[in-house]
N, C-alpha and C positions, 0 to 999 in steps of 0.2 A: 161760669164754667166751674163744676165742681177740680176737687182736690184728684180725684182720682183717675180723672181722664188728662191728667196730667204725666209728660213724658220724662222719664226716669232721668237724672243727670249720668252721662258715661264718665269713671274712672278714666284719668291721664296716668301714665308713665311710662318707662321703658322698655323696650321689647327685647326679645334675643337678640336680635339682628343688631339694632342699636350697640349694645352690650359689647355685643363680638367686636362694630366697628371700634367703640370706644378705648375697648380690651387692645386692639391691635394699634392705636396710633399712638397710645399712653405707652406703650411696650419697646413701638418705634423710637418712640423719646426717649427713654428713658435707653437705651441701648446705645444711640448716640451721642447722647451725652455720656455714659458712663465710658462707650469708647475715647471721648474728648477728655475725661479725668484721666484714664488711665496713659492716654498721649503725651498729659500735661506732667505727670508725673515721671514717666520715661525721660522725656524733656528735661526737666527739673534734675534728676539723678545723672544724665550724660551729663549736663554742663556742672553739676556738682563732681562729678570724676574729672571732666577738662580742668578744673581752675587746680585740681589735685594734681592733675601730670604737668599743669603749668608752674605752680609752687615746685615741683620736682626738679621741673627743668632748672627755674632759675637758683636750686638749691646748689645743682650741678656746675650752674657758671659760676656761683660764686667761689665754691671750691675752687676754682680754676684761679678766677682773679688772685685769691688770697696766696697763690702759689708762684714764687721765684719761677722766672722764666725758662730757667733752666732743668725744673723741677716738671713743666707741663708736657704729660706723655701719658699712654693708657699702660698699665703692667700685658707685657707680653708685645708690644707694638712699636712703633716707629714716628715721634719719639720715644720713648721710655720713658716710666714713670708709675705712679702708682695708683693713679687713678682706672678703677676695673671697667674693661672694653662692654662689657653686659652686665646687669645682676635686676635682681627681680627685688621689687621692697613693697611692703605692703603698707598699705594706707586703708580704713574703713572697711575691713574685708576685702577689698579687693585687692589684687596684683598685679601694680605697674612695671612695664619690662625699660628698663634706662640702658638706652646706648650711647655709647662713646666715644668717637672717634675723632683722633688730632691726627695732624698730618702735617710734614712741611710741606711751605707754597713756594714755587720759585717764581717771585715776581718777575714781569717783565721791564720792571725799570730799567736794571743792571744789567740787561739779555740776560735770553732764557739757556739753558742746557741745552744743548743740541742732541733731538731723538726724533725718529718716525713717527708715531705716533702722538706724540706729545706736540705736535706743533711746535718744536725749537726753533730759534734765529739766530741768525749771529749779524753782530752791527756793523754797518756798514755806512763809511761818509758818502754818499754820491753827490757827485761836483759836475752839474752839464755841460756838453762839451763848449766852448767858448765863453762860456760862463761863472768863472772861479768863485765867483761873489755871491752866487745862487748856492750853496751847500746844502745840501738836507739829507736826514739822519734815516736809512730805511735798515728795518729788521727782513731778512732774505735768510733761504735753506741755505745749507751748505752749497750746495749745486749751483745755485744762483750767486752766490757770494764770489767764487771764481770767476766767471763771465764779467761784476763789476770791476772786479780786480785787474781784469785783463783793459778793459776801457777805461782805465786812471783813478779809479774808486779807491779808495784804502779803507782800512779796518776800521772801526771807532767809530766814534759821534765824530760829528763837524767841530767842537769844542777839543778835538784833542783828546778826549776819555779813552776807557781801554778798550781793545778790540777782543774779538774771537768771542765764543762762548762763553757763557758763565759756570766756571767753574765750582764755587759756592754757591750751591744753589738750597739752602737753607734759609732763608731769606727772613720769614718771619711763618706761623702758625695758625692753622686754620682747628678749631675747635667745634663739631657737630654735635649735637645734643638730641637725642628722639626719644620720646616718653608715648608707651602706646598702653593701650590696658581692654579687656575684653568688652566690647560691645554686640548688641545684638543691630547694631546699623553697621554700615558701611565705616571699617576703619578710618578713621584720619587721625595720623599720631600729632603728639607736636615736635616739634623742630627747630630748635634755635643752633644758628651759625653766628661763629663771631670770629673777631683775626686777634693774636699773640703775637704782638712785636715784641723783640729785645729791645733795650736801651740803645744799643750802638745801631751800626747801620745795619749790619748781618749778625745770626745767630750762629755757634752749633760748632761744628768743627768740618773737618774735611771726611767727607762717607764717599759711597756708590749710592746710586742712584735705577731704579726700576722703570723702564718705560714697555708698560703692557699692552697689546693691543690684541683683539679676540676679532674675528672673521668667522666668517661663515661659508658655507661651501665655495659661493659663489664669487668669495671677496669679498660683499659688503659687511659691516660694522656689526655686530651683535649688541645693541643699546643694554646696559645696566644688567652684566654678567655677575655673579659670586665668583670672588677670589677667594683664597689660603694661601696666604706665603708664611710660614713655619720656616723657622733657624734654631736650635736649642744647643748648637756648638758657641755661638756666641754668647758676653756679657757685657749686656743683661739680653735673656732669652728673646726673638722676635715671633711672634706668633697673633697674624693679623688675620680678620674674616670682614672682611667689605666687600662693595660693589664697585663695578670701572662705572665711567658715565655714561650718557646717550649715547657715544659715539664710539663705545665698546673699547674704550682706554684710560691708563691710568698713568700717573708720572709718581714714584713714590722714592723721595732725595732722603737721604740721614740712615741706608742700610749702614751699618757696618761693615770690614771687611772679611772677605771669607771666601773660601776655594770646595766649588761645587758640594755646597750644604745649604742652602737654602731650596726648600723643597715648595714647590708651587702647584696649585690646581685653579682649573675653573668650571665652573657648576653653573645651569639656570634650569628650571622645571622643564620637561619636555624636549630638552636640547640632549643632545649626547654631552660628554667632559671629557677635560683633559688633566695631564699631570705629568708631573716629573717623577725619576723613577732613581736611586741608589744603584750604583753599580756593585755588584756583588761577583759571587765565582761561577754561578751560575746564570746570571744574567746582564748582560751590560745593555745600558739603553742607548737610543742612535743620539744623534748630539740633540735634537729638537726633544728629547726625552729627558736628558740628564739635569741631574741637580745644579740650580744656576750659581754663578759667581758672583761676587761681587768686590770691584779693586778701587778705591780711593781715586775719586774726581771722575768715574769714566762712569758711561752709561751704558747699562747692560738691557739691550734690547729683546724682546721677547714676544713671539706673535704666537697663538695657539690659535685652532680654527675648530669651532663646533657647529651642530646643526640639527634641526628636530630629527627628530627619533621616529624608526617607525616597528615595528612589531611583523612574526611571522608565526601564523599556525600549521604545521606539519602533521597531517593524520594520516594514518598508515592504515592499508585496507588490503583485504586480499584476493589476488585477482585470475585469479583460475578458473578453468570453465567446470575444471574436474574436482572432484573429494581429493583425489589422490596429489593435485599439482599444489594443495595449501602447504603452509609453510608447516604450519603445529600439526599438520594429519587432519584437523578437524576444521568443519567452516565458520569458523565465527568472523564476524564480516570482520570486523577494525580488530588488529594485531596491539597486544599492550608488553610493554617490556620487550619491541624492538630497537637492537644496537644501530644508533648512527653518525655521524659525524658533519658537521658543517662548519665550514675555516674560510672567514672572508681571506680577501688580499692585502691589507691594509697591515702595518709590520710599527712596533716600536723598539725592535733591538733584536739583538740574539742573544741566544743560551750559551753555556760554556763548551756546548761543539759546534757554534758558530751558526747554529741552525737559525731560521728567524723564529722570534717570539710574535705571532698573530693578536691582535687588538683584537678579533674573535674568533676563538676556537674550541667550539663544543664538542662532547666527546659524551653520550648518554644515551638512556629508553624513551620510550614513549614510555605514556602513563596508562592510568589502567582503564582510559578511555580510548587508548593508541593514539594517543595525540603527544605532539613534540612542541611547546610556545617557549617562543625567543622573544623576549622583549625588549625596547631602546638599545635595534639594533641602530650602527651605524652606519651612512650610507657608502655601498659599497659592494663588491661582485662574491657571490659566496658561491663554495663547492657543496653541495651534498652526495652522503656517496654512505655504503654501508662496509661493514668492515669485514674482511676477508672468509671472516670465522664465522659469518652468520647462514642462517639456516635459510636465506631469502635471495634471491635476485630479482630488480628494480624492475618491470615491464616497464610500467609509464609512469609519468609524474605530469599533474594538472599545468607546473609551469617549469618553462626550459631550465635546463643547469647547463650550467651555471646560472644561480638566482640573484637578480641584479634586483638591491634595495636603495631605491629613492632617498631624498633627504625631503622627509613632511611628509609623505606619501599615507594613503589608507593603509590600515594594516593588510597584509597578505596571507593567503591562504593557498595550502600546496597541500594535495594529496595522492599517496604514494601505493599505486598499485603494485604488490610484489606476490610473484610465484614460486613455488620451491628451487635452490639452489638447484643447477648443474656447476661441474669443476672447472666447464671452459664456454661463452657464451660474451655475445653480441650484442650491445643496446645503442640503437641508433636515433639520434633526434634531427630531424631534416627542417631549417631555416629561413626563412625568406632573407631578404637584406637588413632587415630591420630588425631580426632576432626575434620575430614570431612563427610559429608553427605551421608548416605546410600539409592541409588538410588533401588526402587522396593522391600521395603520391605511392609511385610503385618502386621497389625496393628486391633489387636482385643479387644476391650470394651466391658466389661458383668458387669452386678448387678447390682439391682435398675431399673429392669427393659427395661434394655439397653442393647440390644445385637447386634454391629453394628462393620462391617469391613472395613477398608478404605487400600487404597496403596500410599506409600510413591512417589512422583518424583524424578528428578532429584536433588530437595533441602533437601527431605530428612526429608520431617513435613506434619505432617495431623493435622486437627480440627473438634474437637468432639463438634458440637455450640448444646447450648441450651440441656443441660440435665439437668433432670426434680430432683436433690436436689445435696446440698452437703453434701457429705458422700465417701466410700474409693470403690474404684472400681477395677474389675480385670483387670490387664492390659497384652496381650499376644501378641508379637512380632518374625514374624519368617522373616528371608532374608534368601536366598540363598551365602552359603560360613559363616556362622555366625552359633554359639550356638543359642537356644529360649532362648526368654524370657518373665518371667512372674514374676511379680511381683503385689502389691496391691498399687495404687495410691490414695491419698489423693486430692480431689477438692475440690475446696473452693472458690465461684465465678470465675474470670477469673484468670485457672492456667494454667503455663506453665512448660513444665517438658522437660529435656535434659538424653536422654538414651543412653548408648554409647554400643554397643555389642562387645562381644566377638569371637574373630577369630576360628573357628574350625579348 
């Protein structure tokens, strides 16, 4: 066979497609992996910052240790001293936040201080009845401590020790230490607790003592509230910001003494707050408001009650059928820079003419959307209502008034249809039992020359505008599924009346 009827060898190598696949799995790798260095690095830099907040922390106890017993306290706190309750220190760029909080502990060896929320006891020998020889030593409330008293129990240990409450309750010191610093993961500070005994048996001397307990609407416990108890008539000044525990209390022994000047709050995101308020010449708060006391040996009990928060949007619209019934003359739908008013029922004292001071009471426009937002309201029954002098009266409103706000609830939304002022004029909301709107009832006005019928909608309010005096009028209401009603209403410029019928 010649040379030349011989078949060609073909060229190997790689093609697009190859290329692409190789391109994309070398790409894959290499992406994963570089995500795996830069993890490892992330990694590397938090536990390099931990061992940094943990060197902090244990810089913090040792400060402590090195310090006479009598010396361990935060400046501004309870005990007192000079070690700062916060401060920021930097280390490698970054900024660790150190907190510090001591406190006295009243051991329960000695009994505890007798308070409600603090779970106090007072000691007690119980002796079974025929059985003198059987003795045993029980911690009981007060409550319970009489009933054993009363069946041959006495005070004390079975040893003969002292009885009643512990009066010193200083006992010995609890020291918290938190070191937190910016991460892009999930916070975890560090934390070191440790206990400060005196030498002798008890520390400290004779104080008052705080036992706080936070509630919620409903009574139960409000777990790891923010406190503020501030004193700055005393010395050395007390000025504390911590948390109660799980179980929404706190026991804090070693106040000083003092006559209503310790000024107290509590705070959590999304909850409402509370506070204590300075009696002045214009305003005195009720007692559950006033600045607390504090007298030598006794415990000054103290319960505030909060609860989530909920929010209300009010937009104002105008609701004429005519040009001429708008408030401004002209019809732009939503009204901006309407005056109005809204004042729950809820009261923490009176002014200096005895009037009550309202926990909410707005007094303001709409904005230049006509809209009215009330935020972390409290739960509780509020009036709205416009003021005398305005160019408007209310037709309808989306939800009944009085507006009753929840504790947690969705935010709410009310919107307020209003037509030009008249001088004297009718607005009637009709009720079922339950304080929702009765759609399609009928609605009849007589006397003084007025005999006029209107039908109720879907919100459940008609308006009687512009009758000609004030004086007491017939009022007759019938629905279907409902008893009538009739009654004699009293007008008196711009009134508004809430009827609630009766279920047949």
């Amino acid at each position: 066979m010649s040379k030349n009827n011989q078949k060609p060898k073909r060229k190997t190598g790689f093609g697009l497609i190859e290329v692409l696949i190789a391109t994309f799995v070398i790409g894959t790798s290499l992406t994963g992996v570089f995500g795996l260095f830069i993890l490892s690095l992330r990694l590397a830099q938090e536990s390099e910052r931990r061992l940094v907040a943990i060197a902090l922390a244990n810089e913090r106890m040792e400060m402590v240790r090195n310090l006479p017993y009598v010396d361990v306290g935060t400046d501004g706190g309870i005990p007192s001293g000079s070690i700062v309750q916060e401060e920021t220190i930097e280390r490698n760029n970054i900024d660790y936040v150190v907190k510090t909080d001591i406190r006295y502990i009243d051991d329960p060896f000695d009994g505890l201080t007798g308070g409600g929320g603090g779970g106090g006891c007072i000691a007690v020998a119980h002796t079974p009845p025929g059985n003198p020889g059987n003795c045993s030593d029980l911690c009981v409330g007060s409550s319970a401590a009489n009933a054993h008293l009363a069946h041959g129990d006495s005070l004390g240990d079975c040893a003969g020790g002292s009885s009643g409450p512990d009066v010193l309750n200083t006992d010995y010191k609890q020291v918290r230490v938190e070191v937190s610093w910016p991460s892009p993961n999930e916070p975890k500070p560090i934390l070191f607790i440790t206990k400060v005994a005196p030498e002798g048996i008890e520390g400290g001397e004779l104080f008052g003592t705080l036992d706080l307990t936070v509630l919620d609407a409903s009574g139960g416990t409000v777990p790891t509230v923010d406190f503020s108890l501030v004193n700055s008539s005393v010395s050395p000044a007390v000025n504390i910001t911590s948390q109660t525990d799980i179980f929404g209390g706190v026991i804090m022994p070693g106040l000083p003494e003092a006559s209503q000047s310790y000024t107290l709050s509590v705070s959590k995101p999304g909850y409402t707050s509370e506070q204590t308020y300075d009696i002045s010449g214009s305003f005195i708060p009720d007692t559950d408001h006033t600045h607390m006391s504090m007298l030598i040996g006794e415990v000054t009990e103290k319960t505030f009650v909060i609860d989530l928060v909920s929010g209300l949007t009010i937009t104002f619209e105008e609701g004429g059928d005519d040009v001429t019934n708008y408030c401004e003359g002209v019809p732009p739908r939503q009204i901006s820079g309407q005056e109005h008013t809204l004042k729950g029922t809820k009261t923490i004292g009176v002014d200096g003419s005895s009037d009550p001071v309202y926990i909410y009471d707005f007094s303001g426009v709409s904005d230049g959307s006509g809209q009215s937002i009330h935020a972390d309201m409290v739960w509780d029954s509020y009036d709205f209502a416009l003021p005398v002098t305005t160019a408007c009266d209310i037709k309808e409103t989306s939800l009944v008034n009085p507006i009753i706000v929840g504790t947690g609830q969705s935010d709410l939304e009310m919107t307020v249809s209003l037509v030009k002022h008249t001088p004297i004029s009718l607005q009637i909301t009709i009720t079922d039992p339950n304080g929702l709107p009765i759609d399609n009832a009928t609605v009849h006005l007589v006397d003084n020359g007025v005999d006029e019928t209107l039908g109720t909608g879907i919100l459940g309010q008609v308006l009687f505008p512009d009758l000609p005096s004030n004086d007491d009028y017939t009022l007759e209401i019938t629905a279907p599924g409902y008893d009538a009603y009739s009654q004699a209403v009293s007008v008196e410029d711009t009134t508004r009346v809430v009827v609630e019928l009766i279920i047949s």
